[in-house]
C-alpha positions as CSV (number, residue, x, y, z in Angstrom):
1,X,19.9,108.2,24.5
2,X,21.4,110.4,27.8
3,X,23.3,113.9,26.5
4,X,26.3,111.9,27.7
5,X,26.0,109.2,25.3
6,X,24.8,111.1,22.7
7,X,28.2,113.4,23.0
8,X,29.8,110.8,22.9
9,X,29.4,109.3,19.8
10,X,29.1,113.2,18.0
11,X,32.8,113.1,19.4
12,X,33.6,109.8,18.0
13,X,32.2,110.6,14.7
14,X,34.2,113.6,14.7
15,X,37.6,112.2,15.8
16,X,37.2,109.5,12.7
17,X,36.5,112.7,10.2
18,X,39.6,114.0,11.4
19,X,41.2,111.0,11.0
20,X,40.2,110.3,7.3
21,X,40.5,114.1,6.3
22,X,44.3,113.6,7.0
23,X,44.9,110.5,5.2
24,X,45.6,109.8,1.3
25,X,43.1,108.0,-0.6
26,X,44.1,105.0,-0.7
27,X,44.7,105.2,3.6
28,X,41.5,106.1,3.4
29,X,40.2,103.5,1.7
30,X,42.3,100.9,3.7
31,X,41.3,102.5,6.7
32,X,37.8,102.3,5.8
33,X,37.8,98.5,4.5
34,X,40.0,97.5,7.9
35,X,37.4,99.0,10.5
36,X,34.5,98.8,8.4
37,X,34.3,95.7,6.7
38,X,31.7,93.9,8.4
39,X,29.2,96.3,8.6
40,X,30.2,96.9,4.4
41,X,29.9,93.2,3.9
42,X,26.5,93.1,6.3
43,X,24.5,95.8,4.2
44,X,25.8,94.3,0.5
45,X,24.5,90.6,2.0
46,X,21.1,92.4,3.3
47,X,21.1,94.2,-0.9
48,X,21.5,90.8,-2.2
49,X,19.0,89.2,0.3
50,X,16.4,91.8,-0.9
51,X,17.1,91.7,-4.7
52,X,17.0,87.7,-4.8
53,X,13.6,88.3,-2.8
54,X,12.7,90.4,-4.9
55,X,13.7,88.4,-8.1
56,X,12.2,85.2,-6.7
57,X,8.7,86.8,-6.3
58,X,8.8,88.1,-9.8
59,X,10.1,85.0,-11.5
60,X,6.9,83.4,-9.6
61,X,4.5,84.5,-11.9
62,X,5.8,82.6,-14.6
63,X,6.1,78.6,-14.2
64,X,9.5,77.4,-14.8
65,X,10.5,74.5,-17.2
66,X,14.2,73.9,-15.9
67,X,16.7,75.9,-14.1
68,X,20.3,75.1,-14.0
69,X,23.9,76.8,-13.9
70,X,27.2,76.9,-15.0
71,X,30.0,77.5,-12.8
72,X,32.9,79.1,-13.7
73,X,33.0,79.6,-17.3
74,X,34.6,82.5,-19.2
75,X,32.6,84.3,-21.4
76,X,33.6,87.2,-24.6
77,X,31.3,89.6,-23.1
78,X,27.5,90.2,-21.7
79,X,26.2,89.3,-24.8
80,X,26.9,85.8,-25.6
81,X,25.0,83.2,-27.3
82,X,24.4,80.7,-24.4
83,X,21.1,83.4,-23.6
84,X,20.0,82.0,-27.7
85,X,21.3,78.4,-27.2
86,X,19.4,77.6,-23.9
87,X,16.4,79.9,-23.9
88,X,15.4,80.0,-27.7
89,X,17.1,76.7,-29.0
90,X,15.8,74.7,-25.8
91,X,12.6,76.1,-25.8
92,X,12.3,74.8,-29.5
93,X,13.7,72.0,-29.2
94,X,11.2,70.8,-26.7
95,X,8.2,72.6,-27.8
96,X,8.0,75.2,-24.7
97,X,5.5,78.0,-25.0
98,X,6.8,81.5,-24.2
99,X,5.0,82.2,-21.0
100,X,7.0,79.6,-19.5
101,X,10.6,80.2,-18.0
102,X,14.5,78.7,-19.0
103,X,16.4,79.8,-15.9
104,X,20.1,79.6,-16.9
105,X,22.9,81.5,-14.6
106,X,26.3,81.5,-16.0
107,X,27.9,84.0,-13.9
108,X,28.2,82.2,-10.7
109,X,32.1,81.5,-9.8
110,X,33.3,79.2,-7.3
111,X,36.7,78.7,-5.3
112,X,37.2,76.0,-2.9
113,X,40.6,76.9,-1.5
114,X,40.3,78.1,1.4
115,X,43.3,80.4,1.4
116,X,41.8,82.3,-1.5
117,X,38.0,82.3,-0.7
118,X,36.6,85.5,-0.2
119,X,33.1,87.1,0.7
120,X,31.7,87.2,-2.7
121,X,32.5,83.3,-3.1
122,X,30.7,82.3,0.5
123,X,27.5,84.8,-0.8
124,X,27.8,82.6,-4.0
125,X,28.1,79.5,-2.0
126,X,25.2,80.0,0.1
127,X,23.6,81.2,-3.2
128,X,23.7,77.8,-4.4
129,X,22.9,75.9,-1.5
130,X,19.6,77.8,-0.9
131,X,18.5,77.1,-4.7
132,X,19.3,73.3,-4.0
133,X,17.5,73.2,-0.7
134,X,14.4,75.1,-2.2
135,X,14.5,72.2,-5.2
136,X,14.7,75.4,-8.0
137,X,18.2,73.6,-9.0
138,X,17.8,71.2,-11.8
139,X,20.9,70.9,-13.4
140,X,25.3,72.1,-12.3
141,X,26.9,72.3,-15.2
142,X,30.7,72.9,-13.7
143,X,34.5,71.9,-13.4
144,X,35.6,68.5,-11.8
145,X,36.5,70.5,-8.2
146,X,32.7,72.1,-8.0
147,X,31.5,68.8,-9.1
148,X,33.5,66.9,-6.7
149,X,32.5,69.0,-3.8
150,X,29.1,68.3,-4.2
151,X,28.9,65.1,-5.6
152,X,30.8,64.1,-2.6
153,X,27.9,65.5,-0.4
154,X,25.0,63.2,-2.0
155,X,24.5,66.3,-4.3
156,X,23.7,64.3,-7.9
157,X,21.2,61.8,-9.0
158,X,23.1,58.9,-10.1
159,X,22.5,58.7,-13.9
160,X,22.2,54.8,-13.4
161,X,18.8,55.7,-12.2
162,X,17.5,58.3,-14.4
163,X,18.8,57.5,-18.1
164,X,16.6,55.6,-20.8
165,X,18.9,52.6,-21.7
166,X,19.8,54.4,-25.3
167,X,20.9,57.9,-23.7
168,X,22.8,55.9,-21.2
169,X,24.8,53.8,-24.1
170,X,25.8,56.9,-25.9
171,X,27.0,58.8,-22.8
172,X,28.2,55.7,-21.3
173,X,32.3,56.3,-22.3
174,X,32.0,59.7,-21.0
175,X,30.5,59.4,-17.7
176,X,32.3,60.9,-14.6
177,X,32.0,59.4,-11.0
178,X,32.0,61.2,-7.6
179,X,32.6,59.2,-4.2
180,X,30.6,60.1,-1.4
181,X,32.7,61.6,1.6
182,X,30.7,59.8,4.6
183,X,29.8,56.7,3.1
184,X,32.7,55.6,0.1
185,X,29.4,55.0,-2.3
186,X,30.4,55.9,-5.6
187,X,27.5,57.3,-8.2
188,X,27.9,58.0,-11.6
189,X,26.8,61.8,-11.4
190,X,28.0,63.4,-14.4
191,X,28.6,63.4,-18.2
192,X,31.8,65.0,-19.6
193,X,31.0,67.7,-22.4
194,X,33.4,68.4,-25.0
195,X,34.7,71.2,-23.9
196,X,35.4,72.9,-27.8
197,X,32.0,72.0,-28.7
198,X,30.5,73.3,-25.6
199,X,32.1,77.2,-26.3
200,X,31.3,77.0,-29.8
201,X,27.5,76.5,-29.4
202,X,27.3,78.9,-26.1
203,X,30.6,81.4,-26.2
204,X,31.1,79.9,-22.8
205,X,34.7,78.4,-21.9
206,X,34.9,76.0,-19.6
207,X,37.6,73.6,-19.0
208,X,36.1,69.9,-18.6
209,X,32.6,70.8,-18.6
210,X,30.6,68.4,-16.5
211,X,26.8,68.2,-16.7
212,X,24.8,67.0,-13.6
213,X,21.4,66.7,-12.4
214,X,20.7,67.3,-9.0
215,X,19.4,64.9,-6.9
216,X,16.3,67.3,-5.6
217,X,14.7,68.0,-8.9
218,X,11.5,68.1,-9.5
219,X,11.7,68.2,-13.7
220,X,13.8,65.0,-14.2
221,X,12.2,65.0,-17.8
222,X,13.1,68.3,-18.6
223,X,16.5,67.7,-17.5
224,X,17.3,64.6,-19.3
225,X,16.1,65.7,-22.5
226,X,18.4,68.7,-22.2
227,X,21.2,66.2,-22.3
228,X,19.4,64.7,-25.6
229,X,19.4,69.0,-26.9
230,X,23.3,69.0,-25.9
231,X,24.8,66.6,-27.6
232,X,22.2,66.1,-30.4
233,X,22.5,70.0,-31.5
């Protein structure tokens, strides 16, 4: 960098202190956000980028039994009993040793209208989309619009296809159908939860609580007898 350049951007820097040092707080913050944003969004994405790396690397050492989410649900507080529901009563159910993981993320939310949608909900978006596209995404538990969106993408196994004649009669009055966007095929993707009974066993509200298996897995097993766990328990 030339002396030139290099007063110029002491200047600069110093012109912007002035700036702030005159303004309120909350100019300053405004200011700050207006000019700044990008750069502000850039380095939280690159935090993110580097905690999920470093998350995913961890989580490696353990093999992973199943590994869904639920999409905007409500829930009391940070403890709440959907971490003893799926982790310890799943892991019972189906006989799963502890050195092997239940991933279960419930803090994911989701907005599809556009007017409203805001940085943290396209990090979250391409959140999920890089867990599908890795196959780490068993199962979407979720709200008719999140279900819809995806479903309407190919996003679902059709449960036609994956569930033993008996699980299928049981469910069969409840199912929920998606239609897919480029080619008007409809697939049975979901089953609707009762919504009461679903809070009650995890503290998590949800209003019409849809459960879905994505049409990547690699543990359809695991997935389908977590159906059988839901609405057996």
């Amino acid at each position: 960098m030339t002396p030139y350049e290099d007063k110029t951007f002491k200047d600069t820097m110093k012109e912007e202190r002035t700036k702030l040092k005159d303004m309120s707080w909350k100019d300053k913050i405004w200011y700050i956000w207006e000019y700044y944003k990008f750069p502000i969004i850039g380095v939280v994405l690159a935090v993110f980028l580097v905690g999920s790396i470093g998350t995913a690397v961890y989580n490696n050492r353990f093999d992973t039994a199943i590994s869904f989410v639920v999409i905007n649900s409500q829930y009391p507080s940070e403890e709440v009993a959907a971490d003893e529901y799926f982790d310890q009563g799943f892991r019972q159910y189906i006989g799963l040793d502890e050195n092997t993981r239940i991933d279960v993320d419930y803090s994911m939310s989701l907005s599809f209208d556009t007017e409203t949608m805001t940085e943290y909900t396209y990090a979250q978006l391409a959140k999920i989309t890089a867990i599908i596209a890795s196959k780490e995404l068993d199962v979407m538990i979720s709200t008719p619009d999140t279900i819809d969106h995806y479903g309407s993408m190919g996003g679902f196994t059709d449960l036609r296809d994956i569930l033993p004649d008996d699980l299928y009669e049981q469910v069969e009055d409840r199912l929920y159908t998606v239609t897919a966007e480029e080619t008007g095929e409809q697939t049975v993707c979901g089953i609707l939860l009762d919504a009461e009974d679903f809070s009650e066993k995890t503290d998590l509200t949800l209003k019409t609580p849809i459960f879905t298996i994505v049409s990547n897995t690699t543990r359809p097993d695991t997935a389908v007898a977590l159906i059988r766990y839901i609405l057996e328990e």
